[in-house]
N, C-alpha and C positions, 0 to 999 in steps of 0.2 A: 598419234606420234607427231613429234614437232619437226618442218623441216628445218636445215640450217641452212644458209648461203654462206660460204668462206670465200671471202676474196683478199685475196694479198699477189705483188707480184713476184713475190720474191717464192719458189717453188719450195724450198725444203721448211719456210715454217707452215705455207700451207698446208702441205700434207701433214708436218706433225700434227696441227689442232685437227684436220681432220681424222685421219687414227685414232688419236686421243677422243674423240667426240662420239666417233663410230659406236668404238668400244663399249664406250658408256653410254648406250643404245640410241642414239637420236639417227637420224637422216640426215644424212650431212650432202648436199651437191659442191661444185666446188666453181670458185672462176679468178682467172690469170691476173683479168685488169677490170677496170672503171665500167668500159666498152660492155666487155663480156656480161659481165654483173646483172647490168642492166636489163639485158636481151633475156635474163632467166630469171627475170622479178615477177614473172607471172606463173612461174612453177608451184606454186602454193606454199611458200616459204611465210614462213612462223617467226623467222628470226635472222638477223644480217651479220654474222660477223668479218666489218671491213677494217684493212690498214688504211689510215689517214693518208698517208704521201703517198701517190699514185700517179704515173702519167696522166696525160689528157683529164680523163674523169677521177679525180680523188675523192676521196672518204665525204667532205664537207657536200661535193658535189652529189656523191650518190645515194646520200642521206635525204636530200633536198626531192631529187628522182621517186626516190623509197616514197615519202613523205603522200608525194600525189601519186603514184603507182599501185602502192602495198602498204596504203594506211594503218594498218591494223598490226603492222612487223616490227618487231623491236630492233634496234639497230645497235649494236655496242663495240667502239672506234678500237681500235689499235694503233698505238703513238707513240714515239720516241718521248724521252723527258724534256726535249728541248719545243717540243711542239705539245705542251700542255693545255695551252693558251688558245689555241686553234680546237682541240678538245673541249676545253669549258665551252665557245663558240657554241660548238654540236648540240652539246649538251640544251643550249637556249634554244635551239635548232629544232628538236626534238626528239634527240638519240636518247637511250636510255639508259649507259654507263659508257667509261673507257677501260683502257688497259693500258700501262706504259711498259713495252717492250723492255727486258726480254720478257715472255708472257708466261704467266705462271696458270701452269694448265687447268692444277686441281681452283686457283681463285678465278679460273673464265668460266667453270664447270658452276659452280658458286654463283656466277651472276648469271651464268645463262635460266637455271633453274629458276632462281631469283626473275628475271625478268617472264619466264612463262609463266610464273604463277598469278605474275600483275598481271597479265593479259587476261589469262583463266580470272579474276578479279572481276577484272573492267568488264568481263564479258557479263559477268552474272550482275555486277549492277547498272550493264544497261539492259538485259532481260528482266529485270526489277522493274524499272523506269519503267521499260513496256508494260509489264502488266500494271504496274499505277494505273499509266496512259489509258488503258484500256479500261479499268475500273473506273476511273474518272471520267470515261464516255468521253474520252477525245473522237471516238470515230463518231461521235452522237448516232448512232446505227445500234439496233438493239436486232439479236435473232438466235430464233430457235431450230431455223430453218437449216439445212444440211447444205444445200447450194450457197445460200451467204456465209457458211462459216466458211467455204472454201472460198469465200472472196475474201474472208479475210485473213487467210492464213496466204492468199497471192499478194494483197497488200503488204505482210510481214516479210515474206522473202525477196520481195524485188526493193522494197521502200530504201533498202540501206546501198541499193548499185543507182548507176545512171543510164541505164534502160531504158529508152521510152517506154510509155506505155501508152496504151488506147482503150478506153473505157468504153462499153457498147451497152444498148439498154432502149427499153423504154421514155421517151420524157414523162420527168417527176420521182423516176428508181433510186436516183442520190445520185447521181454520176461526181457532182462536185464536191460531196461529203467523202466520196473516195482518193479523189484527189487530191484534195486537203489531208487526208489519211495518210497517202504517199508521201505527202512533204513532211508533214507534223516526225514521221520515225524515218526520217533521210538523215543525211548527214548534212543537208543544207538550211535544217529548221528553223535555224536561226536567224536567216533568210529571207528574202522577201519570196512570197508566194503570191502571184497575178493571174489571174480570171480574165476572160478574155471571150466575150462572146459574139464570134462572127456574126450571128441571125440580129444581134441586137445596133450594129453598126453597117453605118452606107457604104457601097460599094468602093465609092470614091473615096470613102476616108482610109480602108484598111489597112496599105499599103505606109500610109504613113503613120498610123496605129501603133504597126508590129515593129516598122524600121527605122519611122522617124524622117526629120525632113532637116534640107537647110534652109534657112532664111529666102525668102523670094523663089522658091523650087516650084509654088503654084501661088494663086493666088487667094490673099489672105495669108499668107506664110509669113508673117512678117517677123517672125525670129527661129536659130536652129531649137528644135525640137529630137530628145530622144523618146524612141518608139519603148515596146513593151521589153522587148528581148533585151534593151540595156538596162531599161529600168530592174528586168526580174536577173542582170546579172547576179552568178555563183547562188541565185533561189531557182524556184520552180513555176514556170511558166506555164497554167492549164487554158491551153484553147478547146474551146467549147463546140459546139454544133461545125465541127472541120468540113463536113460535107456542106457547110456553107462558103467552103472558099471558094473565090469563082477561079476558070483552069491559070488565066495568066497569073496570078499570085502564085496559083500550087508548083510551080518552079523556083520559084525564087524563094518559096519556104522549104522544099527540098533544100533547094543551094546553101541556105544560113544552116541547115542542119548536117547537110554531107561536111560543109567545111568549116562549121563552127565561125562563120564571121557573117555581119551583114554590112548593108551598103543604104545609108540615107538616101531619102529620096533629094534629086539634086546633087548626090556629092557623087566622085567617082573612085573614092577611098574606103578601102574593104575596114571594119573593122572586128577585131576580136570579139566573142561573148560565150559563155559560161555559163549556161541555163538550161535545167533540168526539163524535158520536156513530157507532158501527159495532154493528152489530147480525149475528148469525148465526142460522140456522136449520137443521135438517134436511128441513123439512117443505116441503111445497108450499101456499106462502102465498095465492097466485092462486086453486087451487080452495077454499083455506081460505073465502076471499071468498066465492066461488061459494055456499058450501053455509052462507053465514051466520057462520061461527068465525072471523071474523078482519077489522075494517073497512080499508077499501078505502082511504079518507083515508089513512088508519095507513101502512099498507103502499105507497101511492104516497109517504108523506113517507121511508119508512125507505129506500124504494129507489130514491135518488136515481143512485146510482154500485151496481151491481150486480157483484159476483166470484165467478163460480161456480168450484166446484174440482172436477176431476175423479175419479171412484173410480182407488180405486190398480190396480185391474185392465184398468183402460183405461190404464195407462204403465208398464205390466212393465219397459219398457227402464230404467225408475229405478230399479227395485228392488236392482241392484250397487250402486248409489250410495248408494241410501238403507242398507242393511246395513252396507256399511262405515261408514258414521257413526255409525250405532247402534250396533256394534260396540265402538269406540272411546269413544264417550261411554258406553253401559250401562260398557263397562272400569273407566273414569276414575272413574264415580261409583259402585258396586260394590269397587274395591279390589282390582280384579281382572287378570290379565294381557289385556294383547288376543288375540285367538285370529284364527286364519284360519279361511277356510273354504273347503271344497273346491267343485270345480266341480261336482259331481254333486248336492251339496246346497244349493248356489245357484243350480241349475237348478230343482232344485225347487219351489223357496222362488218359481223365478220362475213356473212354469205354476200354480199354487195361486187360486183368485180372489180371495183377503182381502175377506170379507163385512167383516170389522170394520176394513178399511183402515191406514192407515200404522201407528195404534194398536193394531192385532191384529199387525203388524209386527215392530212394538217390544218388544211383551209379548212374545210369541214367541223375541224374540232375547236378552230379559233371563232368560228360564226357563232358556235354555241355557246363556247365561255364569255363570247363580248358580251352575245347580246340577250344572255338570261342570269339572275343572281338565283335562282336554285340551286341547292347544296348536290341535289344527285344530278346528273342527267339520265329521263330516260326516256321509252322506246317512241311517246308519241314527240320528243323533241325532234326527234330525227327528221330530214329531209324528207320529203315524200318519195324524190327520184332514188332515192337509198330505200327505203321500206316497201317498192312495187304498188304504194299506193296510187301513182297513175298506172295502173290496167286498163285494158279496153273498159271492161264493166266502169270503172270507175268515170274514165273519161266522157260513157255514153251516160254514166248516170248526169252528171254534172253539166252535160250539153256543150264541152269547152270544144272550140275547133282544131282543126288542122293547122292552121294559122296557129293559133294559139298557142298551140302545143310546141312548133316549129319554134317559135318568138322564145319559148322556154324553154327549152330544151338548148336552144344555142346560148341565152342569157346565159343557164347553168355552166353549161361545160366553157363558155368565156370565164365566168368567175373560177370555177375551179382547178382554169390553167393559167391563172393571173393575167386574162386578157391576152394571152400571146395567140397568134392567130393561126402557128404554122402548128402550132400542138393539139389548141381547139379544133381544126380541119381535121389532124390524126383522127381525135377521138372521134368527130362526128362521122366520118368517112364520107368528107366531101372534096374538092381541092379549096385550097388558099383561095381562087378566084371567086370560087361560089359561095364562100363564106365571106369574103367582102362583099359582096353583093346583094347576100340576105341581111349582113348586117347594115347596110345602107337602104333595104327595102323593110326594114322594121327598127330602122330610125337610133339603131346599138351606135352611134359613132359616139367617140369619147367623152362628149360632152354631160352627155348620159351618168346616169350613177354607174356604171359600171367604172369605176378610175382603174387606169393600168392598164385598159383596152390598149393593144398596138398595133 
């Protein structure tokens, strides 16, 4: 059932269209003025009908309101002949019809119908658009898994409000593929969307990163610079590894969020911004709080709408699905043929637990399209840390050391999380520190073939 909103201030036509509107079964609420109107744009109204002349707030004015309020509500004016002109206005505006007073009931009934059915329209071809979107693998996500299709049916219902959201997971689960997702079916698509990764920027630069600076504010500043939040103004803004912001920033990025403005570095003038916020992590943000590393404010504002993603080792049954995509695409963007693969080594591929997840995946599936022209791949292409072919027996056959092992075992899980050190620590379960230090006592620094070490 569609609601109506009637706003007029003159009381005896209001109540007639409403009667009239009743009758002929719609929901009708009702309001005096401009004011009122406003204060009940969030009742779940379908449709506006207001008079144009109105004290304080009129018809033009609370079209405009409607506009960013109750985007999805048809609005249709009520006008004297002499203010037709101010009508066509609306009309550019974005209202949907008028009426020129006195109002002929059975022709409002006519357009109101009329304008539900465009909305009942628009709605089915942008549920169309979705499913394209989706067959066309905009979310490049593929699953058969029961937990990710409930991530993507959280995707579908939050993507079209302004929610934040907080992405949680694994490093390498897609956190950013989901984010991308959110913006791609928002209403701000068409939009700039910014990436933003705290782990991958210095301490000392963030600040001026996100908020931007004025000329001379530090040194080296030698011209005003906007940060990320003006740049991704009226898009969507994903900050990445949030449990890397340190605590003095985690206020002042509350602050640009409680109150929608921020403050250059150097300046002392607030300004407006307009930016969709989604935020990911790896970390456990909750005991973050716990143990002091992370405010609680913060974290209750970032996790409004929560998507957690599962490890890829808890939905093996994806892993066909996900291969032959990676397959296909590593192919396409490689210059390469597509290759099969055997069932023995996509069995594999499937018993394997991917510490570094769909991104240890991928790397995996691109080492083997670079660097073999076989039409199939199979089981002995595979990795040996993937096939258990380092076992103790194996390793005592072959006489390799502890050392050895140690040297290769870090090499790997370096290459298999693209050199990032806080992710390869994850997976090895060592901290950050001692894996700089192994990788400095077995000579891993950048210069090495490993490229992308960081």
């Amino acid at each position: 059932m569609s609601k109506i909103l009637i706003v007029d201030d003159e009381r005896s036509n209001r109540v007639a269209i409403s009667k009239w509107l009743t009758s002929d079964g719609f929901e009708v609420i009702e309001a005096s003025n401009g004011k009122e109107a406003v204060d009940r744009l969030y009742d779940g109204v379908s449709l506006i009908v207001t008079d144009l002349l109105m004290p304080k707030i009129d018809g033009i004015a609370l079209l405009k309101i409607a506009r960013q309020k109750v985007p999805h509500a048809a609005v249709i004016l009520l006008t004297g002949s002499s203010s037709v002109e101010s009508a066509i206005e609306a009309l550019q505006l974005g209202a949907t019809d008028y009426l020129i007073k006195p109002v002929n009931l059975k022709e409002l009934t006519v357009k109101i119908r009329r304008a539900i059915e465009q909305q009942k329209l628009a709605r089915e071809i942008a549920d169309l658009h979705m499913q394209l979107k989706e067959k066309d693998e905009i979310y490049r996500m593929t699953s058969r898994c029961a937990s990710m299709r409930k991530v993507f049916e959280r995707i579908r219902l939050v993507a079209d409000t302004n929610a934040t959201v907080l992405i949680t997971g694994e490093s390498g689960t897609g956190k950013e593929l989901v984010a991308r997702a959110v913006h791609a079916h928002s209403r701000r698509s068409k939009n700039a969307f910014l990436p933003v990764n705290f782990a991958a920027i210095a301490e000392s630069l963030i600040e001026s990163e996100l908020f931007g600076h004025e000329a001379g504010s530090f040194t080296g500043a030698n011209r005003q610079r906007e940060g990320v939040f003006q740049a991704a103004n009226e898009g969507t803004l994903f900050l990445d590894e949030i449990g890397e912001l340190q605590m003095g920033l985690q206020s002042k990025l509350l602050r640009a969020l409680e109150n929608k403005t921020i403050m250059r570095v150097g300046s002392h003038k607030e300004e407006p911004i307009d930016v969709r916020m989604v935020a990911a992590t790896n970390c456990n943000l909750l005991k973050m709080v716990d143990e002091g590393n992370f405010r609680k404010d913060l974290f209750y504002r970032l996790n409004v709408v929560n998507i957690e993603l599962p490890p890829l080792r808890e939905r093996s049954e994806d892993i066909p699905l996900l291969v032959q995509y990676f397959i296909e695409d590593i192919a396409k963007a490689t210059h390469r043929p597509t290759r099969q693969i055997s069932q023995q080594a996509l069995e594999c591929l499937m018993r394997y637990d991917w510490p570094g997840n769909i991104r240890e995946l991928r790397n995996t599936l691109e080492s083997l399209i670079v660097m073999s022209l076989k039409e199939q791949i199979e089981y002995e292409d595979i990795p040996s840390h993937l096939t258990g072919a380092s076992s103790v027996n194996t390793i005592l056959r072959t006489g390799i050391s502890l050392q050895e092992l140690e040297l290769e075992a870090i090499r790997r899980a370096l290459e298999s999380n693209d050199g990032k050190r806080k992710e390869t620590a994850n997976v090895l379960g060592i901290s950050v520190r001692t894996l700089q230090r192994k990788i400095k006592d077995h000579n891993l620094e950048p210069h090495d073939d490993l490229v992308g070490v960081k």
